[in-house]
mmCIF file of the N, C-alpha and C atoms, coordinates in Angstrom:
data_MODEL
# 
_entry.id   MODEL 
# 
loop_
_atom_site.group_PDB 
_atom_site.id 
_atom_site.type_symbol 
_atom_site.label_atom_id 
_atom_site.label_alt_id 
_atom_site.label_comp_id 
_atom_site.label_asym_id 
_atom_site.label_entity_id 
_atom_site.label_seq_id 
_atom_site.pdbx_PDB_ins_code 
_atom_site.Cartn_x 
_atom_site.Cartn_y 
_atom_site.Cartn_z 
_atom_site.occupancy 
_atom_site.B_iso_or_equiv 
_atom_site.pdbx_formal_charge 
_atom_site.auth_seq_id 
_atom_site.auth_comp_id 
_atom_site.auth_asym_id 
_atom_site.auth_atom_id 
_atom_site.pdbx_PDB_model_num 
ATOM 1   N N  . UNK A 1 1  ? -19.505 7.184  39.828 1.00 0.00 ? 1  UNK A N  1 
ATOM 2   C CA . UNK A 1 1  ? -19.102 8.561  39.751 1.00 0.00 ? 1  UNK A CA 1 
ATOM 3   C C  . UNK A 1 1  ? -18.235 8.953  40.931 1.00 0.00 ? 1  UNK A C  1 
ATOM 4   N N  . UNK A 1 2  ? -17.556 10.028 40.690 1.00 0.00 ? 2  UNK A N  1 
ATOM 5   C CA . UNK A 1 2  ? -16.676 10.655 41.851 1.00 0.00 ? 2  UNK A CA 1 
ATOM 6   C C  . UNK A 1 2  ? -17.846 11.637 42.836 1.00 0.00 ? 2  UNK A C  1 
ATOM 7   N N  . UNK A 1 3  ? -17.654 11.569 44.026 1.00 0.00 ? 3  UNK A N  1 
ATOM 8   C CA . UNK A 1 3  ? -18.157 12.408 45.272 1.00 0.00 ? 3  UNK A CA 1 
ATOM 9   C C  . UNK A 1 3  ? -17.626 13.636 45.399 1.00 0.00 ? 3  UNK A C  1 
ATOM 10  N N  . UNK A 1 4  ? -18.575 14.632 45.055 1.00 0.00 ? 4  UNK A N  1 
ATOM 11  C CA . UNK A 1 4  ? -18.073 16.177 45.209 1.00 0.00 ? 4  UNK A CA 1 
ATOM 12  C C  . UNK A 1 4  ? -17.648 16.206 46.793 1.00 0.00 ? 4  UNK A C  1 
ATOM 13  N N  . UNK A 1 5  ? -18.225 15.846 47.430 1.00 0.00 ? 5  UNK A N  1 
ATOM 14  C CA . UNK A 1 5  ? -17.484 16.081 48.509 1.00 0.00 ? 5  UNK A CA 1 
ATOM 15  C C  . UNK A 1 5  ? -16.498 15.432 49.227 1.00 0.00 ? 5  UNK A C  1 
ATOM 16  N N  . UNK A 1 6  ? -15.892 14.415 48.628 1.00 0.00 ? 6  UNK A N  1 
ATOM 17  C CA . UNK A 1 6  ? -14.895 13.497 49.320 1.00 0.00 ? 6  UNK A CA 1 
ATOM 18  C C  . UNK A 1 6  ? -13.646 13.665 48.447 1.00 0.00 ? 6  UNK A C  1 
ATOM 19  N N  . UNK A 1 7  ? -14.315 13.703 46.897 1.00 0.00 ? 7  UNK A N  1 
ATOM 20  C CA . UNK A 1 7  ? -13.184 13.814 45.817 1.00 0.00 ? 7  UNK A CA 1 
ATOM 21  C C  . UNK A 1 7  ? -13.014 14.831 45.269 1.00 0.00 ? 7  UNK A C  1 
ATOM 22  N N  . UNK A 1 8  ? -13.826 15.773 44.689 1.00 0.00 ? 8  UNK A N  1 
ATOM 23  C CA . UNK A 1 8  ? -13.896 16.813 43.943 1.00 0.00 ? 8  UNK A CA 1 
ATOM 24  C C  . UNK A 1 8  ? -13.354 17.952 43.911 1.00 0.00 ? 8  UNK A C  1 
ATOM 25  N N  . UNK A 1 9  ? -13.841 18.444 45.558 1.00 0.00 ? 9  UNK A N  1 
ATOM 26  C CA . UNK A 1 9  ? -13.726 19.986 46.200 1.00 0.00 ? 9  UNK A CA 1 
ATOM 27  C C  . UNK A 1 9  ? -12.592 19.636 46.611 1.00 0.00 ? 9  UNK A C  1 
ATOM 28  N N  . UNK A 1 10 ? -12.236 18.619 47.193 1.00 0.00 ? 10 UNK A N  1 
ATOM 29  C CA . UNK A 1 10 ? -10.792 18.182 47.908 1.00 0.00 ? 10 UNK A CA 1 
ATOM 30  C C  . UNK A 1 10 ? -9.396  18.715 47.227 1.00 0.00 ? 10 UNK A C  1 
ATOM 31  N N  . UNK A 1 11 ? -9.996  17.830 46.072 1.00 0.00 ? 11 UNK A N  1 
ATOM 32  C CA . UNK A 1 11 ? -8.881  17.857 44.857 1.00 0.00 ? 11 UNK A CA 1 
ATOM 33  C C  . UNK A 1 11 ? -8.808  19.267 44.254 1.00 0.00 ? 11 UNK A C  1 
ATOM 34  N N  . UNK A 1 12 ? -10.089 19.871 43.915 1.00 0.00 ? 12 UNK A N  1 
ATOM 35  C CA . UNK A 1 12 ? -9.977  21.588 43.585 1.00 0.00 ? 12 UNK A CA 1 
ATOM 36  C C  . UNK A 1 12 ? -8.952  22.099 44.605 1.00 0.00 ? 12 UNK A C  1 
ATOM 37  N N  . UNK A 1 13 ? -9.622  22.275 45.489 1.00 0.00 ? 13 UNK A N  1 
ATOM 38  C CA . UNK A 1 13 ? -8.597  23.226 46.439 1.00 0.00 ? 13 UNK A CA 1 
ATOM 39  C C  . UNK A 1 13 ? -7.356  23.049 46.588 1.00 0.00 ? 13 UNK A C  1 
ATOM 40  N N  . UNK A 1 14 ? -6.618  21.506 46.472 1.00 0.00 ? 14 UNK A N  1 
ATOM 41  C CA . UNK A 1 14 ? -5.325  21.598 46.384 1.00 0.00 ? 14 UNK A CA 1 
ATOM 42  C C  . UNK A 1 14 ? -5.229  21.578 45.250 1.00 0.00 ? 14 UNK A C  1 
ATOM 43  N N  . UNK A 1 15 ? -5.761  21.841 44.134 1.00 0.00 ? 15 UNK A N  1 
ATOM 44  C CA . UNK A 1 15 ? -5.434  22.367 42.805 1.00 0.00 ? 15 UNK A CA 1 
ATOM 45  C C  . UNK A 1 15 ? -4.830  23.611 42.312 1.00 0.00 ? 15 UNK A C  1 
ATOM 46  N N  . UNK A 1 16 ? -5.837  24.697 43.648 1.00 0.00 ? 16 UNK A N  1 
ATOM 47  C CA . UNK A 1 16 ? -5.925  25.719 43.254 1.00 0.00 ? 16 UNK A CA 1 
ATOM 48  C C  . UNK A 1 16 ? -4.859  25.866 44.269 1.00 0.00 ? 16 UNK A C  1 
ATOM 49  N N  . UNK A 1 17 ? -4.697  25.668 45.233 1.00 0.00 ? 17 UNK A N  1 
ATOM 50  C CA . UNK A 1 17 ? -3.365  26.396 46.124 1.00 0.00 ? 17 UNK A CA 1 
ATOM 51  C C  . UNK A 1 17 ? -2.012  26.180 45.403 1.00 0.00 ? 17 UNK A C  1 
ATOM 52  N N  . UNK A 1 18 ? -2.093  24.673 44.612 1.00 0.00 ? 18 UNK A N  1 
ATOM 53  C CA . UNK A 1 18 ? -0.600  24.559 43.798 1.00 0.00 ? 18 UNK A CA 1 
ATOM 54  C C  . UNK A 1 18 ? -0.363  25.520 43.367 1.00 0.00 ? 18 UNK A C  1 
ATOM 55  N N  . UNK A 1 19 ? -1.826  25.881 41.807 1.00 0.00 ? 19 UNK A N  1 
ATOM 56  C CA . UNK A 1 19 ? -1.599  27.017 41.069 1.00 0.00 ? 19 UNK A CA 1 
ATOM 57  C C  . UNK A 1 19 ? -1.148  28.198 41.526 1.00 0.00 ? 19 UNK A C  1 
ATOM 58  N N  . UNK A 1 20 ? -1.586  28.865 42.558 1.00 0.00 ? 20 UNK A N  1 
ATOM 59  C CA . UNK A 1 20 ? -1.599  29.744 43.224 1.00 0.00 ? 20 UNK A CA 1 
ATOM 60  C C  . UNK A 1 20 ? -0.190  29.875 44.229 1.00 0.00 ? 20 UNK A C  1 
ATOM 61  N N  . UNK A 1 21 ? 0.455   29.003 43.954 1.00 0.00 ? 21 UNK A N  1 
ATOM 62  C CA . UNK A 1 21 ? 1.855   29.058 44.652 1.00 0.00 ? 21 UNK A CA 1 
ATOM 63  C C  . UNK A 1 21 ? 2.468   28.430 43.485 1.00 0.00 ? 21 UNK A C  1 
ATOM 64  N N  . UNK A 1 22 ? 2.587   28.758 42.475 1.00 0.00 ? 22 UNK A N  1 
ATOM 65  C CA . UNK A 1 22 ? 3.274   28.527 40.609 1.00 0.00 ? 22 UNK A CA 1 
ATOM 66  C C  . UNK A 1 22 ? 3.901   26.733 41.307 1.00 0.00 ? 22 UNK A C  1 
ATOM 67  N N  . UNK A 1 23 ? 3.181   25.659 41.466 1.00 0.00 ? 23 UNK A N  1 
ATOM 68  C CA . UNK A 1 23 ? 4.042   24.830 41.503 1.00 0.00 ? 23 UNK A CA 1 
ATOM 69  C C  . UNK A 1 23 ? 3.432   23.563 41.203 1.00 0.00 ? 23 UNK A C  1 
ATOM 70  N N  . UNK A 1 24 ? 2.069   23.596 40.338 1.00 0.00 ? 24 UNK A N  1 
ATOM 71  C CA . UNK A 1 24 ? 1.850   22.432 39.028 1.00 0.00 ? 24 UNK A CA 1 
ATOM 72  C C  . UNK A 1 24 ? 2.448   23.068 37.953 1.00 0.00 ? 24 UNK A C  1 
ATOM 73  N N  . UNK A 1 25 ? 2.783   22.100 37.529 1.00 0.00 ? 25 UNK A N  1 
ATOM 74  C CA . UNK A 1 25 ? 2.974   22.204 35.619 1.00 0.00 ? 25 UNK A CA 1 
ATOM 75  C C  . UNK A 1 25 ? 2.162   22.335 35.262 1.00 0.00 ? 25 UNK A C  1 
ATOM 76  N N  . UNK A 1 26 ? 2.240   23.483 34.315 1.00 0.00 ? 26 UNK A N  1 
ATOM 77  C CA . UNK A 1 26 ? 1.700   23.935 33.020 1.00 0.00 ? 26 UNK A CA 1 
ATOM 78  C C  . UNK A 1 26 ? 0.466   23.289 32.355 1.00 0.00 ? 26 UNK A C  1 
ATOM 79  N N  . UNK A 1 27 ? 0.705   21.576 31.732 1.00 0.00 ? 27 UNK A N  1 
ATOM 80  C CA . UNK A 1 27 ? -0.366  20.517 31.650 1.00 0.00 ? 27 UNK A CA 1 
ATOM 81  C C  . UNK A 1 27 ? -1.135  20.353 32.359 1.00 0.00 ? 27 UNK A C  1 
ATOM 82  N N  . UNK A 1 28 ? -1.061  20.478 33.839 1.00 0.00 ? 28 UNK A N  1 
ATOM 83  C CA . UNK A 1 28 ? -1.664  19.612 35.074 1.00 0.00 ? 28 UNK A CA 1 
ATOM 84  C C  . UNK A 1 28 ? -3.087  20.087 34.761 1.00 0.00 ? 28 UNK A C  1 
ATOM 85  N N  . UNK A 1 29 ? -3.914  19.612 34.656 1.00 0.00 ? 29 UNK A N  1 
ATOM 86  C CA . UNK A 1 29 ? -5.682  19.832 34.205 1.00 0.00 ? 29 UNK A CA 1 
ATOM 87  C C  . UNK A 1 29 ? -6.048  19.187 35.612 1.00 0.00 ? 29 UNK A C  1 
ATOM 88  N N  . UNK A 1 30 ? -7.306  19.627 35.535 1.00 0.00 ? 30 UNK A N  1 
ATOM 89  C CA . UNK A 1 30 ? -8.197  19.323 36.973 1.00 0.00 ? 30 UNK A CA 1 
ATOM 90  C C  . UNK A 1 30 ? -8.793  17.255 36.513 1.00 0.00 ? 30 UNK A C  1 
ATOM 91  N N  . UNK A 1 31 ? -8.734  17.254 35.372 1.00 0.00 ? 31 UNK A N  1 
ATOM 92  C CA . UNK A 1 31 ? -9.184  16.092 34.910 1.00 0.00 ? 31 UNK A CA 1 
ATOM 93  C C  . UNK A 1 31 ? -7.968  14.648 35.595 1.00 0.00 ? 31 UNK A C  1 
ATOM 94  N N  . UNK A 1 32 ? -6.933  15.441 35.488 1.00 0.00 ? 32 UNK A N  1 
ATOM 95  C CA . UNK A 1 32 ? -5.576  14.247 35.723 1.00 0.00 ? 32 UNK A CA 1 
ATOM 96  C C  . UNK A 1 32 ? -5.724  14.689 36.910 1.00 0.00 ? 32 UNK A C  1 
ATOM 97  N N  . UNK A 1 33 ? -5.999  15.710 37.824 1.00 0.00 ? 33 UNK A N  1 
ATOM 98  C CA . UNK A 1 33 ? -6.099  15.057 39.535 1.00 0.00 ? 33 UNK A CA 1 
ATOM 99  C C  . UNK A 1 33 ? -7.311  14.054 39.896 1.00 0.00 ? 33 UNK A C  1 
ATOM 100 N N  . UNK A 1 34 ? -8.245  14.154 39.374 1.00 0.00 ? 34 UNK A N  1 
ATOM 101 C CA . UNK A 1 34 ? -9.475  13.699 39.980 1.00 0.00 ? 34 UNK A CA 1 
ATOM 102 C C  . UNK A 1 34 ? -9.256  12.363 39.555 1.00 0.00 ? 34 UNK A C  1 
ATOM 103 N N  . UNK A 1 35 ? -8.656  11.746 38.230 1.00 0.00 ? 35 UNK A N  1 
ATOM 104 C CA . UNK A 1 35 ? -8.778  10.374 38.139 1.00 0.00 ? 35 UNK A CA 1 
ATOM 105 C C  . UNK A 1 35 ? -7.963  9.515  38.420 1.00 0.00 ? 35 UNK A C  1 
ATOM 106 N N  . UNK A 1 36 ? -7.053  9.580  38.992 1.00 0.00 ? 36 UNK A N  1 
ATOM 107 C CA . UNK A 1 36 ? -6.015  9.080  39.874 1.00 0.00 ? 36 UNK A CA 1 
ATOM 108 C C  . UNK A 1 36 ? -7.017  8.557  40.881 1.00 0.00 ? 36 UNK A C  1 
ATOM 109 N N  . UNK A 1 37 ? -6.178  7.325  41.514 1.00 0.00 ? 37 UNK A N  1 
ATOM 110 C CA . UNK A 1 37 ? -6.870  6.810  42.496 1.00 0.00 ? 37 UNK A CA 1 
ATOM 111 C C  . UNK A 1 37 ? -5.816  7.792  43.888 1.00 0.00 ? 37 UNK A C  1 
ATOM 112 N N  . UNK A 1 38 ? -6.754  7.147  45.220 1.00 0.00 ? 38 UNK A N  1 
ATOM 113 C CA . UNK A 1 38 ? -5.950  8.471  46.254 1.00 0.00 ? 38 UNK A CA 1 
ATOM 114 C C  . UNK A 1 38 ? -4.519  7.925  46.559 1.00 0.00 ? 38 UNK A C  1 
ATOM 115 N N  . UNK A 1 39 ? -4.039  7.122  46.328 1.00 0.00 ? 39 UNK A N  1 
ATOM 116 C CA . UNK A 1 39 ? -2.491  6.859  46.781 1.00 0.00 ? 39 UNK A CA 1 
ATOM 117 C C  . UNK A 1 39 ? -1.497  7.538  45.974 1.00 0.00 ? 39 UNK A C  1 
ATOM 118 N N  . UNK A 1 40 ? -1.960  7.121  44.066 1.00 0.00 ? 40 UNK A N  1 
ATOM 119 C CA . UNK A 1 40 ? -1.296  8.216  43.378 1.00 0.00 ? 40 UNK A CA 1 
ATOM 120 C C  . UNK A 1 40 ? -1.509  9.545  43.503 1.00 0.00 ? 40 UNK A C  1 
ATOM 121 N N  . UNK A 1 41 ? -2.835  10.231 44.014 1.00 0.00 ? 41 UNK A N  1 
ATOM 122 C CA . UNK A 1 41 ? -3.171  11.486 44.317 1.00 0.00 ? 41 UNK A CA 1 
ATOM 123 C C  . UNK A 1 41 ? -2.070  12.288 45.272 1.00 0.00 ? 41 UNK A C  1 
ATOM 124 N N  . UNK A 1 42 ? -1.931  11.492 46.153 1.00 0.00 ? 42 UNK A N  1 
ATOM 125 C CA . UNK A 1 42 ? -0.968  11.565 47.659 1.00 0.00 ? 42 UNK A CA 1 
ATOM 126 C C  . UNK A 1 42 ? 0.741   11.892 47.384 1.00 0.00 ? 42 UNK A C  1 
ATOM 127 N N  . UNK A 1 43 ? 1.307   10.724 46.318 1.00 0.00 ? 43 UNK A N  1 
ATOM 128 C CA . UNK A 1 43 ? 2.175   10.680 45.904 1.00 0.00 ? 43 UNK A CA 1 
ATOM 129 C C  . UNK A 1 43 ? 2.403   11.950 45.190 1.00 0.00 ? 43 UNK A C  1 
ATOM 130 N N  . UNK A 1 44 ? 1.375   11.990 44.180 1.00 0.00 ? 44 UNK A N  1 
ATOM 131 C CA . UNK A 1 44 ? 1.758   13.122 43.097 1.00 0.00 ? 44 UNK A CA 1 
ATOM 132 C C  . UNK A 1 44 ? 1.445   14.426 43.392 1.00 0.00 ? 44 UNK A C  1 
ATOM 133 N N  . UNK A 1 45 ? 0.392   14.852 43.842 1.00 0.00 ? 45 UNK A N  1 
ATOM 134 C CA . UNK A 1 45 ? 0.236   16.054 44.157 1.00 0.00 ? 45 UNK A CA 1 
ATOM 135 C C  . UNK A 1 45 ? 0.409   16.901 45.950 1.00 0.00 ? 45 UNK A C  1 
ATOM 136 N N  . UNK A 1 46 ? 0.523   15.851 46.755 1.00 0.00 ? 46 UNK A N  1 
ATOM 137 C CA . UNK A 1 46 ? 0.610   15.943 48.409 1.00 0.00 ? 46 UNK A CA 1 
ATOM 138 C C  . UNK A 1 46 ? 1.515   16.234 48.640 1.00 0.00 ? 46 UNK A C  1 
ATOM 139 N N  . UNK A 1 47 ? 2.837   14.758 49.006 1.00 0.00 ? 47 UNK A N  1 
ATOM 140 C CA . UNK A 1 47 ? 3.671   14.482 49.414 1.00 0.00 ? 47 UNK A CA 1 
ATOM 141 C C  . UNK A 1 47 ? 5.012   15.225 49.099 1.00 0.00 ? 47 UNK A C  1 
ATOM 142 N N  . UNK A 1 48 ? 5.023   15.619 47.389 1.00 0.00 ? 48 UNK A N  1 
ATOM 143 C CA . UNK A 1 48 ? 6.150   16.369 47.169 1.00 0.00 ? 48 UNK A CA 1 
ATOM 144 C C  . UNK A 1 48 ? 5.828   17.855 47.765 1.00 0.00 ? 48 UNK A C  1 
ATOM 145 N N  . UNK A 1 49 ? 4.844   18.329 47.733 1.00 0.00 ? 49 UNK A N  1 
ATOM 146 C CA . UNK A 1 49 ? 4.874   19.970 48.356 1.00 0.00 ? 49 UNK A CA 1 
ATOM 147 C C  . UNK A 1 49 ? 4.639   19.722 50.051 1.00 0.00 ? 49 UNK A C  1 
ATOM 148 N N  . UNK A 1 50 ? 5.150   18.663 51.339 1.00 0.00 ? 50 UNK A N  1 
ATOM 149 C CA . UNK A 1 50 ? 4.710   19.381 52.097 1.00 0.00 ? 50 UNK A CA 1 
ATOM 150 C C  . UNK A 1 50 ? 5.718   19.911 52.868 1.00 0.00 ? 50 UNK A C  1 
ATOM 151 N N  . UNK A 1 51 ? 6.563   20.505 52.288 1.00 0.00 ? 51 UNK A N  1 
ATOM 152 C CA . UNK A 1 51 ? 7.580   21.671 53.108 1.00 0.00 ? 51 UNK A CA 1 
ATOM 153 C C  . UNK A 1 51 ? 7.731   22.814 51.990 1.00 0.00 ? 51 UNK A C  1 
ATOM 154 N N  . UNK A 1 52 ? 7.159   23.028 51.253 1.00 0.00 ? 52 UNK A N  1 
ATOM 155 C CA . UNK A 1 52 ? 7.244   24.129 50.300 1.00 0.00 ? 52 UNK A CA 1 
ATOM 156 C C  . UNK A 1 52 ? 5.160   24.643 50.543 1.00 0.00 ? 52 UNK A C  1 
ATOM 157 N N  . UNK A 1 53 ? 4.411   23.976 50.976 1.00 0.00 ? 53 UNK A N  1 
ATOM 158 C CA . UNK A 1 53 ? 3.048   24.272 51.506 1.00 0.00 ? 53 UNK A CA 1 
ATOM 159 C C  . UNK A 1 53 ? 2.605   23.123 52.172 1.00 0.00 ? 53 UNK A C  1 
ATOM 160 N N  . UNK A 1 54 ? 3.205   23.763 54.040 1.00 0.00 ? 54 UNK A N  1 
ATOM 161 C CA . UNK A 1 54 ? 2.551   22.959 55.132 1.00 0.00 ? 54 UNK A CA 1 
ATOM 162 C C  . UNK A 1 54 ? 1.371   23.317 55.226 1.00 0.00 ? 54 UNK A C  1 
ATOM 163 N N  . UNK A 1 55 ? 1.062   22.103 55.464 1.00 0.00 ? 55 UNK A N  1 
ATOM 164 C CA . UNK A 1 55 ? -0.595  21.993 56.149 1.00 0.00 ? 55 UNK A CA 1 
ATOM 165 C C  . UNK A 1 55 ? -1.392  21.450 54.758 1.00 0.00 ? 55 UNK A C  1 
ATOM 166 N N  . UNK A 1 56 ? -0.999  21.564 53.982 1.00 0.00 ? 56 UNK A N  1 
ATOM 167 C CA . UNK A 1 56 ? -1.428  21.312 52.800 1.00 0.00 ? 56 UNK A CA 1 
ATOM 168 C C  . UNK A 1 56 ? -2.527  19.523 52.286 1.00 0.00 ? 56 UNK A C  1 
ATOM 169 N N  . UNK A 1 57 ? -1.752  18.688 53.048 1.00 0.00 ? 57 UNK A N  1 
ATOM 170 C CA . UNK A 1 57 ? -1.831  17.604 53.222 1.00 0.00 ? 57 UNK A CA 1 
ATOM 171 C C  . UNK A 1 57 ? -2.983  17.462 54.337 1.00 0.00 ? 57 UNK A C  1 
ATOM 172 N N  . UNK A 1 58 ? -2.772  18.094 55.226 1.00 0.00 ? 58 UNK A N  1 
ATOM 173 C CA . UNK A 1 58 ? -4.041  17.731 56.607 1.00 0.00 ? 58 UNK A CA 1 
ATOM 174 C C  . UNK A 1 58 ? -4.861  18.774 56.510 1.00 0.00 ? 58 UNK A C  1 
ATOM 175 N N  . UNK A 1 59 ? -4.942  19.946 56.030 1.00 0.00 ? 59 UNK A N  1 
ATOM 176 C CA . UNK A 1 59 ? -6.325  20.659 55.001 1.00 0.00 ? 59 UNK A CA 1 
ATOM 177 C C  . UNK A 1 59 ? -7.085  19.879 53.547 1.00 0.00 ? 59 UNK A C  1 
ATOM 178 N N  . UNK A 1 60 ? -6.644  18.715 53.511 1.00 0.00 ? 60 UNK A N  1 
ATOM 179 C CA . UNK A 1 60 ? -7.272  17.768 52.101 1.00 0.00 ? 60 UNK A CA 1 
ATOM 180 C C  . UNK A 1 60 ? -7.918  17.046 52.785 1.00 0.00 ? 60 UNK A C  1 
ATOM 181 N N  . UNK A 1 61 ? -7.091  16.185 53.891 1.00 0.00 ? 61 UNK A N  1 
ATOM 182 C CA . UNK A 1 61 ? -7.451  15.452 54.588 1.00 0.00 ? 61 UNK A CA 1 
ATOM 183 C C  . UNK A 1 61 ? -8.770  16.069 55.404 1.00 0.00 ? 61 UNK A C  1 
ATOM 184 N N  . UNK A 1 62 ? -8.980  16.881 55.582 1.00 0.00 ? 62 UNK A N  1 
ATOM 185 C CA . UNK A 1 62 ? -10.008 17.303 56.713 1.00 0.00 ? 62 UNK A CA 1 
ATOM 186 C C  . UNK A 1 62 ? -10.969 17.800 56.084 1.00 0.00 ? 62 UNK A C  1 
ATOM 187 N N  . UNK A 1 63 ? -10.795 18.093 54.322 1.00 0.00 ? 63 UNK A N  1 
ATOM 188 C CA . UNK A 1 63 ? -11.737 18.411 53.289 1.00 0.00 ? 63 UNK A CA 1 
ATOM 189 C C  . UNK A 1 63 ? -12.351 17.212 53.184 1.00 0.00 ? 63 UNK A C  1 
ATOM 190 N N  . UNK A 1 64 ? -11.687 16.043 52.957 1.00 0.00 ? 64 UNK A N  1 
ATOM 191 C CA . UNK A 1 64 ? -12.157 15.014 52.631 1.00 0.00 ? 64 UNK A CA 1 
ATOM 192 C C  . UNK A 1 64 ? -13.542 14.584 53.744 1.00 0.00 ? 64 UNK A C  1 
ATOM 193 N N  . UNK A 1 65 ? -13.333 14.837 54.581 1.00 0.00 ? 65 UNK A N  1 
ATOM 194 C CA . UNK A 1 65 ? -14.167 14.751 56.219 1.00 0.00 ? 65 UNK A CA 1 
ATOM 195 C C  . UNK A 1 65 ? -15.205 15.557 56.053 1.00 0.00 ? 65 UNK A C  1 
ATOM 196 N N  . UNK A 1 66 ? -15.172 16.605 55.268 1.00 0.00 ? 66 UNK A N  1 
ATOM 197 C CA . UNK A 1 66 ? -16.338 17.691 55.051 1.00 0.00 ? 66 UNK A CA 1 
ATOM 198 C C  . UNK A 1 66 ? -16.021 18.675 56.007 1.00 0.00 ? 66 UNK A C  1 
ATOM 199 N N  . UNK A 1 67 ? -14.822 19.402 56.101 1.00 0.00 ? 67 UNK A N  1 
ATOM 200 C CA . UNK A 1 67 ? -14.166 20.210 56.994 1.00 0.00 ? 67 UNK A CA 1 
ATOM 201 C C  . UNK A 1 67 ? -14.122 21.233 56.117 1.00 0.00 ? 67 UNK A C  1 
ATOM 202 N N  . UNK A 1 68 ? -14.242 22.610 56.063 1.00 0.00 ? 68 UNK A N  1 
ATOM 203 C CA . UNK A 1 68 ? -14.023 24.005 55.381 1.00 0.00 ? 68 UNK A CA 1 
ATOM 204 C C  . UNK A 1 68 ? -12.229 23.392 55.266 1.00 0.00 ? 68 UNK A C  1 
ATOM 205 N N  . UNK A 1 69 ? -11.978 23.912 53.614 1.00 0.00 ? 69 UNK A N  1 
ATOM 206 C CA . UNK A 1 69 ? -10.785 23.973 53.123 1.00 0.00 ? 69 UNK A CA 1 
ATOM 207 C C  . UNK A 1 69 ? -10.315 25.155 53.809 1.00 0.00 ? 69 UNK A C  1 
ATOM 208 N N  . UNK A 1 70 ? -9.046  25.604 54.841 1.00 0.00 ? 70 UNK A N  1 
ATOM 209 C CA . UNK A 1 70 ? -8.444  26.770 55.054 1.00 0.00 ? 70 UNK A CA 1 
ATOM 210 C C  . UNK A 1 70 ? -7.485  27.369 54.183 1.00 0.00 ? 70 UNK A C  1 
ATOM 211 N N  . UNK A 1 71 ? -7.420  28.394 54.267 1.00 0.00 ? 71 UNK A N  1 
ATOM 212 C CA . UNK A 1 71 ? -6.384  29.424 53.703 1.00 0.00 ? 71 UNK A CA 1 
ATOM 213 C C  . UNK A 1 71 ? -5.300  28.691 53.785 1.00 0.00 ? 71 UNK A C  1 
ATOM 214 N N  . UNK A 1 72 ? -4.415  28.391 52.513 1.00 0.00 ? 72 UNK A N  1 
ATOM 215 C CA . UNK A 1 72 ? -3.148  28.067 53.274 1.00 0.00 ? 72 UNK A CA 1 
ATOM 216 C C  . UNK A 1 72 ? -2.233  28.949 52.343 1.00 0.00 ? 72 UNK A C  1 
# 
């Protein structure tokens, strides 16, 4: 199984900040982030937003750690 706290909440929150800044597609379901392994995770959902939402990337990263997700 996946780890709510390493994989889950991680992946929510940069789920929800995409949504919340209109910049997943339409399709993008919470199901197609979580089952990606983390390199495609990185690729697909990280790497292209981090100058359109800095910090974005090292607030996942520090979720992943069991760090409070911040406001971004």
């Amino acid at each position: 199984g996946y780890s709510i706290q390493k994989r889950l909440m991680p992946r929510y929150h940069v789920m929800k900040v995409l949504n919340e800044k209109g910049l997943l597609k339409k399709d993008t379901d919470f199901y197609s982030m979580v089952k990606i392994v983390e390199e495609s995770f990185f690729k697909k959902f990280l790497l292209p937003y981090h100058r359109s939402v800095p910090g974005l990337e090292k607030a996942y990263l520090a979720a992943r750690e069991g760090k409070m997700f911040p406001e971004i």
